[in-house]
N, C-alpha and C positions, 0 to 999 in steps of 0.2 A: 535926725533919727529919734524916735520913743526910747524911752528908756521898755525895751521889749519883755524883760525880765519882771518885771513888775507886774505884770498880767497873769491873771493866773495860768498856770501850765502843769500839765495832768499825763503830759506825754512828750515825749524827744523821738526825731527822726536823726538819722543821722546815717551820712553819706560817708563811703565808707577809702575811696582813692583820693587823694587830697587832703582827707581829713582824720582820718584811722591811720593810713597808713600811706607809703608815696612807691609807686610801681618801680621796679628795676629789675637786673640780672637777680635770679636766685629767687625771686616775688618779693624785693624789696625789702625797707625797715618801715617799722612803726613809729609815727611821729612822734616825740616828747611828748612825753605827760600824755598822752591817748590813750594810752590801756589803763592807767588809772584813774582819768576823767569816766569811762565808761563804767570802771567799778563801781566807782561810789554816787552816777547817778541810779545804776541798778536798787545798791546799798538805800537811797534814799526812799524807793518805794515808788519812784515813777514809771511810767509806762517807756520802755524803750524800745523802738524797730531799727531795724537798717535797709536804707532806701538807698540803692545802687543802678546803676545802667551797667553795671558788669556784666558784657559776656564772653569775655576772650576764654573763662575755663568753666566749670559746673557750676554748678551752685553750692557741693556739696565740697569740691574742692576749695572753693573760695572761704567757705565754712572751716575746713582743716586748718589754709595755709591760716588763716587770723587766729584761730586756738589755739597753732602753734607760736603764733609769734607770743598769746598772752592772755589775747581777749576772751572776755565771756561773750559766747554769742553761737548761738544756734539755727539749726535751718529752718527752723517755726518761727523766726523772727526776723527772717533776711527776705524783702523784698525785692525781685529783681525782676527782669520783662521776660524773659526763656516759660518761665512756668505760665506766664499768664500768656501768652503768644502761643505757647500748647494748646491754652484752653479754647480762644477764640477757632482754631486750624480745625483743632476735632469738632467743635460743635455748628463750624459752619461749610465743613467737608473740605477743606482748602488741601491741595499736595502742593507744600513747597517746593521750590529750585531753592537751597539754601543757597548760601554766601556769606557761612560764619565761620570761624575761630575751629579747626577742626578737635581742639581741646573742648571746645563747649557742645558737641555733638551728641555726647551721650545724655543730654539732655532730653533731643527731640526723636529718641529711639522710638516714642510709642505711637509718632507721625509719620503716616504715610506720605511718601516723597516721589514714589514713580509718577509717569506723567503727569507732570507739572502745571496747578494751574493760578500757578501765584510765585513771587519770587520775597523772602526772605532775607533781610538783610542783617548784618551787625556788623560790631567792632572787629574786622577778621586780620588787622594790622598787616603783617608781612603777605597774607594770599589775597586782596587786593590787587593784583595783577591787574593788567589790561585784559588777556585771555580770560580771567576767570569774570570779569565786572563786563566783558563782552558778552561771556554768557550770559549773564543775568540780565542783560539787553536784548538778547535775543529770543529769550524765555517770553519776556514782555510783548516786545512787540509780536510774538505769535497769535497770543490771546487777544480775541473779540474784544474784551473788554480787560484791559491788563489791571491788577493788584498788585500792589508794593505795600510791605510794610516794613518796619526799619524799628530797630531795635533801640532807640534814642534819636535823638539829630543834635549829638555836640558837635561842636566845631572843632575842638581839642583836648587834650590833657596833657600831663605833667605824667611822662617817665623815664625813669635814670636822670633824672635832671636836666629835661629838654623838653620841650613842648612837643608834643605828635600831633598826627592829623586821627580825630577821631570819626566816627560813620556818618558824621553828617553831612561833608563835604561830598562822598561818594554817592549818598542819600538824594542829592542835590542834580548833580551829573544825570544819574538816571531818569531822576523828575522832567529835567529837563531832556534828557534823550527822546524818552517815550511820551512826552505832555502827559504825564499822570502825577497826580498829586497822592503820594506816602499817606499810609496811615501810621502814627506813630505810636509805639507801645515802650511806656518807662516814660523818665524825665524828659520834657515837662511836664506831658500830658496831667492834667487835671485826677482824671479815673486813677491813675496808678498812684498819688498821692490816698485820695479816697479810697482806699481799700487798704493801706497801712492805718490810717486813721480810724477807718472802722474797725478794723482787727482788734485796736485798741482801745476800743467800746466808749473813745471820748470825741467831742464837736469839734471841729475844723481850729474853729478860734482857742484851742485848748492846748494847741500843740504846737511846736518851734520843730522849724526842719533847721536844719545846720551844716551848711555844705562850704564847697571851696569855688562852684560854678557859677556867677552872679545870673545865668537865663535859667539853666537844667533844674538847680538847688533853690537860689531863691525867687525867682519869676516864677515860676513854677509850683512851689509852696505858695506864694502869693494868692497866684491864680487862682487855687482851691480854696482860699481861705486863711493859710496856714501864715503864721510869721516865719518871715524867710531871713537865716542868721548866718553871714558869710565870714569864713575865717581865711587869712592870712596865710595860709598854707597851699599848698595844692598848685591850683592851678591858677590862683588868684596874682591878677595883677592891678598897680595903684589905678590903672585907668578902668577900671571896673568900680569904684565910684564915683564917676563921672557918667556912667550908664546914662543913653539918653532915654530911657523909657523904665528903666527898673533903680526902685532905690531901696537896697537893704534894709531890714526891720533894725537890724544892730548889726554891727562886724566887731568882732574881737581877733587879738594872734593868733589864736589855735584855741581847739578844741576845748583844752584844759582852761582857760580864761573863759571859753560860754560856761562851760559846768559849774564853772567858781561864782559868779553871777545869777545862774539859775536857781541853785543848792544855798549863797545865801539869804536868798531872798524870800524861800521857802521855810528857813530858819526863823528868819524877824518873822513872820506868820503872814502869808501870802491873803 
């Protein structure tokens, strides 16, 4: 691995379940040292986003629960796939069959949903059912030409201190049901990195994403360009550097250990 830190960097992404904070009963705790790893990269004057595949609740709630646990962070700065899955739906006439998180619904209030002519997926954890993942089999294969699109495609995460099955596996099922290949919106995709990036008015090469998912976080950040920086927290496990295709720009334990590295390297005069 490069010593990552040592390049210049003008901007930090940063994932926010694994690496902020770890999911459980109550919306969990925040990990050591992460609410003041984020202060004082704010404090230092660099560009910060948070790039998340969260969609079990709003965006606006996701926003609340972190500013109550501590964090500085706003909904002009949180990246996540519900709003840009709006935009594509309206601008290209789409009416969902959702199959999300009924917490994250008041998101896609301003989406038309009767007669359905696409099916909608995400992280919807316990309605997952077979009745409700039948329905959106049979959405599919109604349509001439069936659309899926899928809110991420992780394999898992980390909550209450247990690995879950995340949308991607069910993402897969479907693919497979209907022979239709998903389009995905969020982590990995390429576009959803590029548009934090741009927001932040700096080049691909300028900016360290920093996640706990070795494909979503850093394959992903990669893919665009981005240095992909994997911490020890989350969902991270040691066989995830042994990746047979992706190899971290740098891993550190947490959070607090990238920003200590980035911050002082910025000090010696980058």
């Amino acid at each position: 691995m490069s010593e990552w830190y040592k390049k210049k960097v003008k901007g930090v992404l940063l994932d926010i379940t694994g690496v902020l904070k770890d999911s459980g009963p109550g919306g969990g705790f925040a990990i050591d040292g992460s609410i003041e790893a984020v202060k004082r990269l704010k404090a230092s004057g660099l560009m910060v986003r948070f790039c998340t595949n969260e969609t079990t609740i709003t965006r606006k709630t996701l926003v609340k629960d972190l500013t109550n646990f501590g964090f500085d962070v706003s909904e002009s700065e949180m990246f996540s796939p519900i709003p840009a899955m709006c935009s594509i739906l309206t601008s290209c006439g789409l009416r969902p069959h959702l199959l999300v998180s009924p917490a994250c619904l008041p998101d896609f209030s301003a989406v038309e949903t009767s007669n359905p002519n696409c099916v909608v997926l995400g992280d919807s954890e316990s309605v997952f059912s077979y009745e409700n993942l039948n329905k959106a089999f049979q959405v599919l294969m109604s349509l001439d030409k069936p659309v899926l699109f899928s809110l991420g495609k992780g394999k898992y995460y980390r909550s209450g201190g247990e690995l879950v099955l995340d949308v991607g596996p069910y993402m897969k099922a479907l693919e497979y049901a209907c022979d239709v290949t998903a389009e995905v919106v969020g982590k990995p995709e390429k576009s959803f990195f590029q548009s934090a990036v741009q927001d932040m008015g700096i080049k691909p090469e300028e900016c360290v994403m920093i996640g706990d998912d070795i494909m979503g976080d850093v394959g992903g950040a990669q893919g665009a360009g981005l240095r992909g920086v994997q911490v020890r927290t989350g969902k991270y496990r040691p066989q995830d550097e042994q990746h047979p295709t992706i190899q971290a720009d740098g891993r550190t334990n947490n959070l607090a250990e990238a920003v200590d590295l980035i911050l002082a390297h910025i000090q010696l005069g980058q």
